[in-house]
N, C-alpha and C positions, 0 to 999 in steps of 0.2 A: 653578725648575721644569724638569725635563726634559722633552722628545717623542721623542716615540715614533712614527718615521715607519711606516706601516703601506702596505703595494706591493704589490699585487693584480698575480699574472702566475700562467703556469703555464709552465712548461720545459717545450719543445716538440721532443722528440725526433719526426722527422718519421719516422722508422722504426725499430723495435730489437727491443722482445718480439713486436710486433706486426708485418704485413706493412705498406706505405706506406698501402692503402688501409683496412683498418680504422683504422688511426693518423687517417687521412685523416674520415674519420664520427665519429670524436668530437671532431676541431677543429671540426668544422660543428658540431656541436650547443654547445659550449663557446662559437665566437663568439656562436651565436644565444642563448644563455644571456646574454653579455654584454651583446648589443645590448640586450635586452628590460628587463635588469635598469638601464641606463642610460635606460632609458624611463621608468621606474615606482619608480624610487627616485632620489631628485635628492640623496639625502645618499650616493651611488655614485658617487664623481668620477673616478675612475680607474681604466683595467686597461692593464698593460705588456707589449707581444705579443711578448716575449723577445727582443728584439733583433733580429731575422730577417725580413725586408719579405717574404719568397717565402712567408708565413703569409698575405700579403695574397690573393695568388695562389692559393694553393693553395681558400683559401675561396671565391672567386668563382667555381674551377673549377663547383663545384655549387651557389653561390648569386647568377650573374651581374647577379641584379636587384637584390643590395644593395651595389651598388658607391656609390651616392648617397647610402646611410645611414653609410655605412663612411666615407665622406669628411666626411658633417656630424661626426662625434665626433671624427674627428681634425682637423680645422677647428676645432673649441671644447675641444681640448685633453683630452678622457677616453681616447680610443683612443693611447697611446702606440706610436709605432713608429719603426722602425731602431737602429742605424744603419746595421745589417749588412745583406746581402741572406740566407747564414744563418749560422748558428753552426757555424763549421770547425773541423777539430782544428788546432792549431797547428804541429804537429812532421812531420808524412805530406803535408802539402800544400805544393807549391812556395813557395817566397818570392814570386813573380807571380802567386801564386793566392792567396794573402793579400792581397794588394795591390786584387784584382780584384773581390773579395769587400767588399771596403772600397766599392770604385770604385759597383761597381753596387749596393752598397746605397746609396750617396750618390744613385746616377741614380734609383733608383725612389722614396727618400723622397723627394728634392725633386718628383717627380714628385704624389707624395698632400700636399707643401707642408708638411710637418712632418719634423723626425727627434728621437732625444733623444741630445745630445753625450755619450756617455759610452763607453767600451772595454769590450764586454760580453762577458765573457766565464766563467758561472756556471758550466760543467761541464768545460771542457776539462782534456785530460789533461796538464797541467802548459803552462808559458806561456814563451813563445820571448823570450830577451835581447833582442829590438832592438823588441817591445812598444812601450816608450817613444817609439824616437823615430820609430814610426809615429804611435803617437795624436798626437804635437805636430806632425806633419805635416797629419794632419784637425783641427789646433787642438781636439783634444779634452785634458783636461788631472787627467784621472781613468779609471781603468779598476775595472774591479770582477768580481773571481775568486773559486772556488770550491778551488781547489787551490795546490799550490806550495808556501805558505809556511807555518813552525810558529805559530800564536800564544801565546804565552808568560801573558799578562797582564799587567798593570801592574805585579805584585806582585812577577815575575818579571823583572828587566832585563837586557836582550841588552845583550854586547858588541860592542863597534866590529868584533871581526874575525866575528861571527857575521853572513854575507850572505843567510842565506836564512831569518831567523828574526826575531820583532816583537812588541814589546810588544804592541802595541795591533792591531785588526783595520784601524785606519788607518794608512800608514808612508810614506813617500817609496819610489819603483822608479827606480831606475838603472838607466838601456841602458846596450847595450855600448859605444853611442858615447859615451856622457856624458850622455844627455836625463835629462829628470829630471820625473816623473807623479808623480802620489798614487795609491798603491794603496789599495784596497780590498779586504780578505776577507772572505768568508761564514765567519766564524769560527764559525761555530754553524750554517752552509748556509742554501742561496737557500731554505727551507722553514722556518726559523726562526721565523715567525708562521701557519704554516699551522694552519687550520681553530679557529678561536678561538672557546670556547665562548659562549654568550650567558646562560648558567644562571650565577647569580651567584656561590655557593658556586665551581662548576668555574671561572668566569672567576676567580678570585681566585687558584684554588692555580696555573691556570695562566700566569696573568702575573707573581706572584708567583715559579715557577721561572726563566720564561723572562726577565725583567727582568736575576733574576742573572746568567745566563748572559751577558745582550748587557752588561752593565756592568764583568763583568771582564776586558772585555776593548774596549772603548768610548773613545777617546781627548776625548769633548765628550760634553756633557749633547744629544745627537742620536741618538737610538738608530732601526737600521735591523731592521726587521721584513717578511720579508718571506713574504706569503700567498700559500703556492702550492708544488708542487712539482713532477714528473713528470708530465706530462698531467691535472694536478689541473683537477678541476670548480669555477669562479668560487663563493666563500663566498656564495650570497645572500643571505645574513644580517648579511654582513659589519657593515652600517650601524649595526644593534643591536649589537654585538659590543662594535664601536667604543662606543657609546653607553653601554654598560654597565662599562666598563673607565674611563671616567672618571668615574662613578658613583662608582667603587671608591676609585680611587687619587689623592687629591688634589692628591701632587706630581709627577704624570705630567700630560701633554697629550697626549692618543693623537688622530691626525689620521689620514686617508686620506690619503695623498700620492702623490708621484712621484716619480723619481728628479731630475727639474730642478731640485724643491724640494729635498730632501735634500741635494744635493751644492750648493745654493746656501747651507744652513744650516750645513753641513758645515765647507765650507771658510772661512766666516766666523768658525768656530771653532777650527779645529783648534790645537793648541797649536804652541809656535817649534819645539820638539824633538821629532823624530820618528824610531823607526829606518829607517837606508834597507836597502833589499836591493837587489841588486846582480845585474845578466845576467838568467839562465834561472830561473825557477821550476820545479822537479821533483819538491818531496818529500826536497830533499836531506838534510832534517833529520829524518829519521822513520826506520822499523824498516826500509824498503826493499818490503817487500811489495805496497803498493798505487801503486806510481810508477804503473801501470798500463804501463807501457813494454815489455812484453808484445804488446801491442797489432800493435807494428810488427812481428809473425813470425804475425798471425794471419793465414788466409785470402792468403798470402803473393800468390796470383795476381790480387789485388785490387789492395795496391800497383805489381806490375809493370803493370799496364795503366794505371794511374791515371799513371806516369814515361813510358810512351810518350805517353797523351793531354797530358800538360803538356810535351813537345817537341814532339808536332806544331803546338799550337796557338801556345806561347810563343816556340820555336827557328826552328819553320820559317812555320808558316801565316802569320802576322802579318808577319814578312819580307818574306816575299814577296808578300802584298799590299800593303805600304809602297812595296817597288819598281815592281810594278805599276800602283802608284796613278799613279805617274808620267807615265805612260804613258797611262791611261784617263781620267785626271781622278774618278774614281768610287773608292772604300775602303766594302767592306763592314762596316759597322758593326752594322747589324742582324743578319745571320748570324753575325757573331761570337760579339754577346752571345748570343744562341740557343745556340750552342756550347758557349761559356762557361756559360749556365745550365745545362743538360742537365751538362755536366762536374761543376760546383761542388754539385749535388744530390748527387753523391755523398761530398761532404767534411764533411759531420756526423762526429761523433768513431766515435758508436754505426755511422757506415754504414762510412767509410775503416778504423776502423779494427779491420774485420772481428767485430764482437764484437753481433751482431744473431742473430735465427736463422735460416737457410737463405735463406725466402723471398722476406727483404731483399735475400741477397746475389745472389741468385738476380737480381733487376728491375737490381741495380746492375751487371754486368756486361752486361746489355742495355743502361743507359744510358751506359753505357763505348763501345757497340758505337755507340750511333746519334752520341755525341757527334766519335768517329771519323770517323764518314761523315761527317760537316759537317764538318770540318777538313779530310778530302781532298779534300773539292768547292774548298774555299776553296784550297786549293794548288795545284787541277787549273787553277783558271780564274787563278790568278796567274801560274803558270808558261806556261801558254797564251802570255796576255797579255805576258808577256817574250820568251819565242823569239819571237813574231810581230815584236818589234821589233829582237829582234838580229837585224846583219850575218853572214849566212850565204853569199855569196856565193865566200867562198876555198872551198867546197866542188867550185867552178869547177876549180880548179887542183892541188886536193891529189889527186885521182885519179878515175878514171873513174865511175859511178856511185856516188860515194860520199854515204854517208848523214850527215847533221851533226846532232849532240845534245848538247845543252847542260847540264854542270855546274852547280850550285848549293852554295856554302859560304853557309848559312845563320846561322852564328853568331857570336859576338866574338871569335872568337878565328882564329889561323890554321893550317890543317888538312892535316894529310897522313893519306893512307891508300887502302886501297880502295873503289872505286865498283863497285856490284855494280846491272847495268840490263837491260832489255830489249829489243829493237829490231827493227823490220821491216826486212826487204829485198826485199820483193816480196806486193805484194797486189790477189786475185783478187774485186772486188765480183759479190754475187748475183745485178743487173742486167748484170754481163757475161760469165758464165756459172753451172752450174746448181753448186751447192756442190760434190757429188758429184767433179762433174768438175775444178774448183778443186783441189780437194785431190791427186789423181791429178796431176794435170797439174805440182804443186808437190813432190809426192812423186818422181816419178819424175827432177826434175833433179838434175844432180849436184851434191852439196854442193861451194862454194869452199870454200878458205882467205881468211882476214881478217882484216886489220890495224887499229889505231883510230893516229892522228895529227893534229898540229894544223894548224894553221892554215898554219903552214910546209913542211906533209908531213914533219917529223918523227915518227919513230915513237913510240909510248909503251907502256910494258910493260902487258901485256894479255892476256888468256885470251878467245879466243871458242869456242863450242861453237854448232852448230846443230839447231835444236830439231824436233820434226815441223809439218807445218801444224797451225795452230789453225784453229777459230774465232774473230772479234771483231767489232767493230761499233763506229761511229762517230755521234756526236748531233750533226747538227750543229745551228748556232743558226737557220737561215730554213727547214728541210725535213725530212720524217720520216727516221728511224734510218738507215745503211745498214750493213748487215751484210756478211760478208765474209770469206774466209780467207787467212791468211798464214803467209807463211815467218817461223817469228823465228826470232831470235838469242841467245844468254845471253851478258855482256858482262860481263867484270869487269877493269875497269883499275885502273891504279895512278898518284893526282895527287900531284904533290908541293906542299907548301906554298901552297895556296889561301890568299890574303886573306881576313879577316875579312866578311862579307857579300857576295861577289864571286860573279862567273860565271865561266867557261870554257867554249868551244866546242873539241869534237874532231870526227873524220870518223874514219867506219869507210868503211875502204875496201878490195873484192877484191884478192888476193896472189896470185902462183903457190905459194908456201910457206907452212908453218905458221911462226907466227910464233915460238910456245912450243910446243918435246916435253915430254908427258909425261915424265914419270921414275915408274919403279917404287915401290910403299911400302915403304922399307926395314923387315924388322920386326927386323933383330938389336937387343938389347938394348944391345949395349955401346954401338954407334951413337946410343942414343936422347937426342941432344943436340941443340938447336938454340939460335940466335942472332941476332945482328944487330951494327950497328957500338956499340950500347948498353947491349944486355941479354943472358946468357945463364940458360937455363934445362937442367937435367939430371936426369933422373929415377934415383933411388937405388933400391937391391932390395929396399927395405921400403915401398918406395910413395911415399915420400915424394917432394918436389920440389927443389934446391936451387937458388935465384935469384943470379945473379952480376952484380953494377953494377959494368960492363966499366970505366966512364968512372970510380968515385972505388974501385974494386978491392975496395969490400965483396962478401963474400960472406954471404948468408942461408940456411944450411940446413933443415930442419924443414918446408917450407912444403908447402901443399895438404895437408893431414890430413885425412880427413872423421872425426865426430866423432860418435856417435848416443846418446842417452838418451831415459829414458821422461818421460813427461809425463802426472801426474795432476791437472794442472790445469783452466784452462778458455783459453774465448776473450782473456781480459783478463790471463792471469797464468799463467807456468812454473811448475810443479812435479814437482821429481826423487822418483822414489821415494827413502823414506830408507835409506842404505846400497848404493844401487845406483852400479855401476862403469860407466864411460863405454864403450863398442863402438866402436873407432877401424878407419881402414882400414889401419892399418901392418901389414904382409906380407900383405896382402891384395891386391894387384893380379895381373890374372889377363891382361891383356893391354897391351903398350906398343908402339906406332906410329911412326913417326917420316916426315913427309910433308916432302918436297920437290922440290915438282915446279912451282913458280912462284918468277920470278927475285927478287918484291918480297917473297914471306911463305913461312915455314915453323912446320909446325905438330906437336904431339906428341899423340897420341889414346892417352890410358890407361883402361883399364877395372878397374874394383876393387870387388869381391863381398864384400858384407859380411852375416852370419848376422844377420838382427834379430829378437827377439822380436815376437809378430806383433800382439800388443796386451796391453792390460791385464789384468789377473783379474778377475773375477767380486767382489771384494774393491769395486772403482771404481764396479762402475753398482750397486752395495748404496748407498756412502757418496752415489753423486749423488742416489738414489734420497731419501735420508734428510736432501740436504742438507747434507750434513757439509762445515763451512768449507775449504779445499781441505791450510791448513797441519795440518791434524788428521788428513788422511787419512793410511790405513797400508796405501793399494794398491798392491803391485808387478802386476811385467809378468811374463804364464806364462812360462815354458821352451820351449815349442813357439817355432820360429822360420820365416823364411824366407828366402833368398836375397835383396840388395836388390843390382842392380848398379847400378854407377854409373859412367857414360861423361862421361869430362872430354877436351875438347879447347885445348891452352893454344897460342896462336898469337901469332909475333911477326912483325910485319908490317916489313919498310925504313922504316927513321928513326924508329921507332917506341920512346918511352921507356917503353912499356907491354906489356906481358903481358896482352893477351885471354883469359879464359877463359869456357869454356862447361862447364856442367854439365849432362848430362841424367839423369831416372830417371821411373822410373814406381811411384810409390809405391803398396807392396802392405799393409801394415801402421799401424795404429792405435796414437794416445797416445804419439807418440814428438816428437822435437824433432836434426832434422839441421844441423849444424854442421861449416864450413868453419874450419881453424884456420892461422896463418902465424905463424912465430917470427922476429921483429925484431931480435935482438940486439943490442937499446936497450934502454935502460933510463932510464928518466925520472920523474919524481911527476906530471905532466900529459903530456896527448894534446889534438889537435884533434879537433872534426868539423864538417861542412861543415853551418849549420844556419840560419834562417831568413837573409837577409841576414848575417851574421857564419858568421866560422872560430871557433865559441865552444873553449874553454879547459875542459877538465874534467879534477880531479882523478882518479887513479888508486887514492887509500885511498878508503873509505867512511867517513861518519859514525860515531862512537863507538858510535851510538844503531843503530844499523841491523845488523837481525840476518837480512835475507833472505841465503843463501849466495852469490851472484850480485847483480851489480853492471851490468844489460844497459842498455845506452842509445840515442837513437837519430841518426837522417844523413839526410843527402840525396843530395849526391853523392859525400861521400869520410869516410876516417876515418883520421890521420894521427897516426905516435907516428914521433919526433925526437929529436935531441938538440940540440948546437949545430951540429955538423956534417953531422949525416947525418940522414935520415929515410926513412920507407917509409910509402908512402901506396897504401891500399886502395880500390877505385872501384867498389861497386855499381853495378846499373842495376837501381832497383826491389826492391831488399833495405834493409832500413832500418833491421834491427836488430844490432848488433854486443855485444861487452863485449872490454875491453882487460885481460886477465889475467895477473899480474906472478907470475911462475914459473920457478927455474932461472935465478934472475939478471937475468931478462930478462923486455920485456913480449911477449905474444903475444895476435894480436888475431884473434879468436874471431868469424866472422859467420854468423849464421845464415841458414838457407837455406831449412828452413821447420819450423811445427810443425804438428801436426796433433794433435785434441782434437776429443770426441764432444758437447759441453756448451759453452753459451753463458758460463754464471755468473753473478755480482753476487747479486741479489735473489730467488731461485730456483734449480728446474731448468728448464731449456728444453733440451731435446738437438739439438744439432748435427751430425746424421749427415756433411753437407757439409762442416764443417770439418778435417771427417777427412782429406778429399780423396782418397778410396781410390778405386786406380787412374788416379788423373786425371796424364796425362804431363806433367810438371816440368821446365821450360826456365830456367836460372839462368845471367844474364852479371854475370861482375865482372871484374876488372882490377886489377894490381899494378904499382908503379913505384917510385922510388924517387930522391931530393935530394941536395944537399950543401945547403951554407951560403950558397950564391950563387942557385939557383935554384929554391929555395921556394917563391917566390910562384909561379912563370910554373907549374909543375908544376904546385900546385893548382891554379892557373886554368885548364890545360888539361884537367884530372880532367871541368870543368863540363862541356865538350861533346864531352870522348868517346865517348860512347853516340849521337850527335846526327849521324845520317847524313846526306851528301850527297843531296842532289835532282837525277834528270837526267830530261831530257823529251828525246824525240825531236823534228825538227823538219823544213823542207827549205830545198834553198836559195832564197832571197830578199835582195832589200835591206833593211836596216833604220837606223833613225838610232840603232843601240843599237851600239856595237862589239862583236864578237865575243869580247872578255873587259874585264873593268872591274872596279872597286871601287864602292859604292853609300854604305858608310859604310866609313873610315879611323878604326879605334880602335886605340890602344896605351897600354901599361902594364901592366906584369906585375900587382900586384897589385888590379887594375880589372875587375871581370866585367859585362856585361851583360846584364841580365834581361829588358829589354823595346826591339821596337821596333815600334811600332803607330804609332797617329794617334789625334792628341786629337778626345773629344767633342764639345769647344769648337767646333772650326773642322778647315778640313783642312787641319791641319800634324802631317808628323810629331813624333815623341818617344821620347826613348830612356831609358831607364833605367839606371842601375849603381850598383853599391858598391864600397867599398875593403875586402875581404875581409881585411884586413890590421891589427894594432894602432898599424902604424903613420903620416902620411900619405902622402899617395899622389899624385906628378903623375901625369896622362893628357889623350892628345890626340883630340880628335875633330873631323872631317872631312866633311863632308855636302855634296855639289858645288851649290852655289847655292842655300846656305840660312846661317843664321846663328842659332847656339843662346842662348835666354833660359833664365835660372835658373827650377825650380819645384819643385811637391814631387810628392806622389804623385796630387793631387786635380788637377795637367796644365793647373793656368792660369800664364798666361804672366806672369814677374820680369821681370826686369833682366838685361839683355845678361851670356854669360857672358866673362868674362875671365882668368881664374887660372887653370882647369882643374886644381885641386886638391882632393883629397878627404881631409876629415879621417880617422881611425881609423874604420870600421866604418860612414862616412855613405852614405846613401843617396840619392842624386843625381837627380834625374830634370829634363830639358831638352823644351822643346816651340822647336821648330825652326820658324822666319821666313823667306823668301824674301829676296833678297839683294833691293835695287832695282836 
């Protein structure tokens, strides 16, 4: 006899057709459906609150008086919840954000003293390689998805080489490090038992279809049904359903269950032989259409804010309150999570990854904005708390009222580049004169010249500029505000090779002379070359750019194309009109710059005007109007156009193995999708990109089966096409969506920059005026560089915290027990990146994180002055003293740090 496990849940998109807070009024009424229905019907044994604890929260928001009821059913085991705190997308959210989301779904379910052990992951847009050997790091030993994989059936048998394809809806998952889960697929979707008649005739034909379905594809007589789908309303009837389905079928046992049960009967069955798949799950096996990989160019300004909020919090805030902690004895943990919730609300698939309508996105950039302010507070009072202990007293020595401010290299890695800060040299408070007269009195002195130097009165290459008086204002901690006007300063220096987690202290100090002249902006054209001892870059008279790797003598021509077609798609999914030719900028540049006028950076400013169609026809909002599935549509874009310029500045900084760029524009035009293009002159069958924990490995064909024309994928922080000897690696900050397209011999790798589209999609029309983002001004940083055979890995790993700015706080002089420069933590190893360095829950000890970004192992060393690292995983309780300091391929390491005796 088979069962028929039957899982009462409803997928809980917490925002998407709807705004948060209507989404928000029918989870209340849905729990309160639950509650009542577990009152009054005792053959009700369970509902599963989709994996997501912040459902918990969310309901109490408006019903705080049943927090007692809500604990008696998860106490006697009907209220199923966690493990997660929500359901993230996997691919748009940091590797530390995944981790986090783990983390504090762990602290809140323990918190209600239940969770249910399984990887839940029912909607996500395809499922990140190293999956695995997270869940075997939460000892969970089962995940269960909704996308990814093809299932075949039994009838059908995969081959050994087919990695992303399964007989059965059950299969072994291989990380990329070697773990090894039982997957689970919604081979028939997490709605596969939903709303089951009770009328006997209808129960019959309908368990009768659906049986088939879950059996061809079934690996044990356990079949997984599950009721519920989209913000679906709890079956009350369920009971009867059930009841009448065994009536019918005498060699079924249809039961209410859960997934504890399920996955306990499961895997008491499953058979010896299973296929395994292997990495990343994306759909790699299907027509290409719905990878939904799309996603990562929607709403483009969503993910650049969401890569600034996961460095301030993960790169810098946590940092520096680890180091601070030192200091106060005190590590904010509670404002953290705070932070981190506010952040992680917005990594639902439907929220990050732009594809809700307007009013979603609307609240989510507000939650961007506040989760911001709490990470600068946290940085404001760490950094505080440091300069107040470092030795600033060489300010004594190095020159006459000099002012002392302290650098911060917040990351793992070691840093050169510019520090861009602000600084006072003189301020007038309102108790000691009337504003008015503050200002005058500041205004009318004569500006100095000014130097910055260190600690030795060395000087160091620097720009000051002074600025008018301001206004500002001071909190202190035991007395009200004190407001106040000052002289500032605009400071931009140049450090060379900061330590990994490290400080420095300089002194700006009065000069008779300018320390740096100006220089003129050259604008001849033939001039328009700049350099370094690494890289050069040279603008050609068709627009284009040609990159030259000084150090192994390649040269790249073709590079910075911009690249425009239309898009009659939606939020979730490209679509070119059919037959339409791409709008590139080649002989379109209309203005070329060339700046030199600092000793440590030179920079080239080109402008290039491109005619674009200025939306779609009339053709588009007929088909959206009607619905029309989007591969069906046959709208082009009018003829009318309009000018779109485009201000690119590409900057190469001293010792810099990268090419900065910035793009600006202000997009005037609708339905279209802008793309930045670079020609590698490599050529290879696979490419890198930098993606959950791993450098995954992605083929450059496409599937046999797969008939989308485009092949887009997506990153984090870099995307890299190589050979044995050479490679060229591309560094977004906040663009996420790429395609590596193999053309003219060679790969050339396509990033896009943004698209814009009037329409949500999937299930409907919902129109999206906002995603159009007309006129909204477009700010885009990426970054080019470039390898040999030797230094691979340290490139990559430097890719991670390029975008990842220095911290300086002003300060004065005093004693401190801090020296006025130091290391905090010692990490090396090229192939070894760091993701975290916080402090455990547990107790107050730090803990760091890393992986070996690498296929291959990895030694690295770590250094922590008067502590001693124990082996853990990512859930930060404390092993066995580390000793090896070795990292398998692709492992993910994490240490919770002991006090030495």
């Amino acid at each position: 006899m088979k069962t028929v496990h039957i899982i009462s849940h409803s997928h809980w998109d917490r925002e998407w057709y709807l705004p948060y807070e209507r989404h928000h009024m029918l989870l209340v009424e849905l729990i309160d459906d639950v509650l009542e229905l577990f009152e009054t019907d005792p053959a009700f044994k369970s509902f599963y609150l989709d994996g997501q604890t912040i459902i918990l929260d969310d309901y109490l928001q408006v019903r705080p008086d049943k927090k007692e009821v809500l604990q008696k059913y998860i106490d006697n085991g009907q209220l199923k919840i966690g493990p997660f705190y929500i359901l993230q997308d996997a691919f748009l959210t940091s590797s530390e954000s995944n981790v986090r989301n783990m983390l504090i779904g762990h602290q809140e379910s323990k918190k209600w003293g239940a969770t249910t052990e399984i990887g839940y992951y029912p909607d996500t847009f395809g499922n990140a390689g190293q999956t695995p050997q997270l869940m075997k790091q939460l000892d969970f030993d089962l995940a269960a998805f909704g996308r990814g994989v093809k299932p075949t059936g039994f009838a059908n048998q995969s081959s050994e080489d087919d990695n992303f394809v399964s007989s059965y809806s059950e299969m072994n998952w291989k990380g990329a490090d070697g773990s090894e889960i039982t997957g689970l697929l919604f081979a028939n979707w997490y709605s596969n038992g939903n709303e089951v008649p009770i009328d006997r005739e209808e129960a019959k034909a309908y368990w009768m279809q659906k049986l088939k379905d879950a059996e061809a594809y079934a690996s044990t007589d356990h079949l997984l049904f599950m009721n519920g789908c989209d913000h679906q309303p709890v079956q009350k009837d369920l009971s009867e359903a059930i009841r009448v389905a065994n009536e019918l079928f005498e060699d079924y046992h249809f039961i209410h269950s859960d997934f504890t049960a399920y996955m306990t009967s499961l895997k008491e069955n499953l058979p010896k032989k299973l296929d395994t798949v292997r990495g990343e799950l994306t759909s790699q096996e299907t027509e290409g259409w719905y990878t939904l990989t799309n996603t990562a160019s929607s709403r483009v300004y969503l993910k650049q804010d969401n890569a600034k909020l996961s460095r301030l919090l993960e790169n810098i805030a946590e940092p520096l309150a680890v180091m601070a902690a030192e200091q106060t004895g005190k590590y904010p943990h509670d404002i953290l999570d705070y932070a981190w919730k506010t952040y992680m609300q917005n990594h639902p698939h439907d929220s990050i990854c732009g594809c809700s309508i307007d009013e979603v996105h609307d609240e989510m950039e507000t939650r961007f904005m506040k989760a911001e302010h709490v990470a600068q507070h946290i940085i404001d009072e760490a950094v505080a708390a440091m300069t107040e202990a470092i030795d600033t007293t060489a300010a004594e020595t190095v020159g006459e009222s000099a002012v002392p401010f302290v650098i911060f290299n917040t990351t793992g890695d070691v840093k050169t580049g510019v520090v861009k800060t602000e600084l006072e040299c003189e301020a007038i408070y309102f108790s000691e004169l009337y504003p008015t007269q503050s200002y005058k009195k500041l205004k009318d002195k004569t500006p100095l010249n000014y130097a910055v130097v260190d600690s030795e009165g060395r000087k160091v290459a620097a720009n000051v500029s002074e600025k008018s008086p301001r206004f500002d204002y001071d909190l202190p901690k035991d007395k009200f505000r004190q407001p106040y006007v000052a002289r500032k300063l605009d400071v931009e220096l140049f450090v060379e090779e900061m330590d990994s987690f490290s400080w420095r202290t300089y002194y700006l100090v009065p000069e008779s002379e300018k320390t740096i002249d100006s220089q003129p902006i050259v604008t001849d054209e033939d001039t328009a070359l700049i350099e370094n001892d690494y890289l050069q870059v040279t603008v050609e008279a068709d627009g284009s750019v040609t990159l030259k790797d000084k150090v192994c003598g390649h040269v790249y021509p073709d590079a910075l194309v911009f690249e425009d077609t239309g898009d009659i798609g939606n939020e979730y999914v490209y679509k070119q009109p059919e037959g339409e030719a791409p709008l590139t900028s080649r002989n379109r540049l209309t203005a070329a710059n060339c700046i030199k006028d600092k000793p440590y950076q030179q920079s080239l400013v080109l402008t290039h005007t491109i005619p674009i169609p200025v939306s779609a026809d009339d053709q588009l909002f007929l088909e959206q109007n009607k619905v029309v599935e989007f591969r069906n549509r046959r709208a082009q874009r009018v003829e009318q156009t309009q000018l779109l310029e485009i201000r690119t500045e590409l900057t190469l900084e001293k010792g810099s193995e990268f090419v900065k760029i910035k793009t600006q524009l202000t997009n005037g035009m609708k339905d279209h999708r802008l793309r930045v293009r670079f020609k590698s002159g490599i050529l290879s069958p696979v490419h890198y990109a930098d993606s959950l924990f791993e450098t995954v490995e992605r083929p450059n064909k496409v599937s046999s089966v797969w008939t989308n024309p485009e092949n887009p994928q997506r990153m984090h922080h870099y995307v890299n096409v190589c050979t044995e000897n050479q490679g060229m690696i591309l560094v977004p900050d906040g663009l996420n969506e790429y395609e590596v397209i193999e053309e003219d011999g060679q790969l050339t790798v396509a990033l896009t920059l943004f698209r814009s589209v009037g329409e949500m999609g999937d299930w409907g029309y919902f129109p999206t005026p906002g995603a159009q983002m007309m006129e909204r001004k477009l700010s885009f940083d990426y970054a080019v560089g470039f390898h040999s055979d030797t230094d691979r890995s340290a490139k990559l790993k430097a890719a991670l915290s390029l975008f990842v700015p220095f911290i300086s706080k002003q300060t004065d002089c005093h004693s401190g027990n801090l020296p006025e420069s130091n290391q905090f933590l010692d990490v090396a190893g090229d192939g070894i990146a760091v993701t975290a360095l916080k402090h455990s829950r547990h107790s107050f000890r730090p803990v760091t994180r890393l992986y070996n970004l690498t296929p291959e192992p990895g030694a690295y060393s770590l250094k922590l002055h008067g502590y001693r690292p124990f082996k853990s995983t990512i859930l930060e309780t404390k092993g066995d003293l580390e000793e090896h300091y070795q990292a398998n391929p692709f492992e993910i390491v994490t240490h919770v740090w002991e006090k030495e005796d």
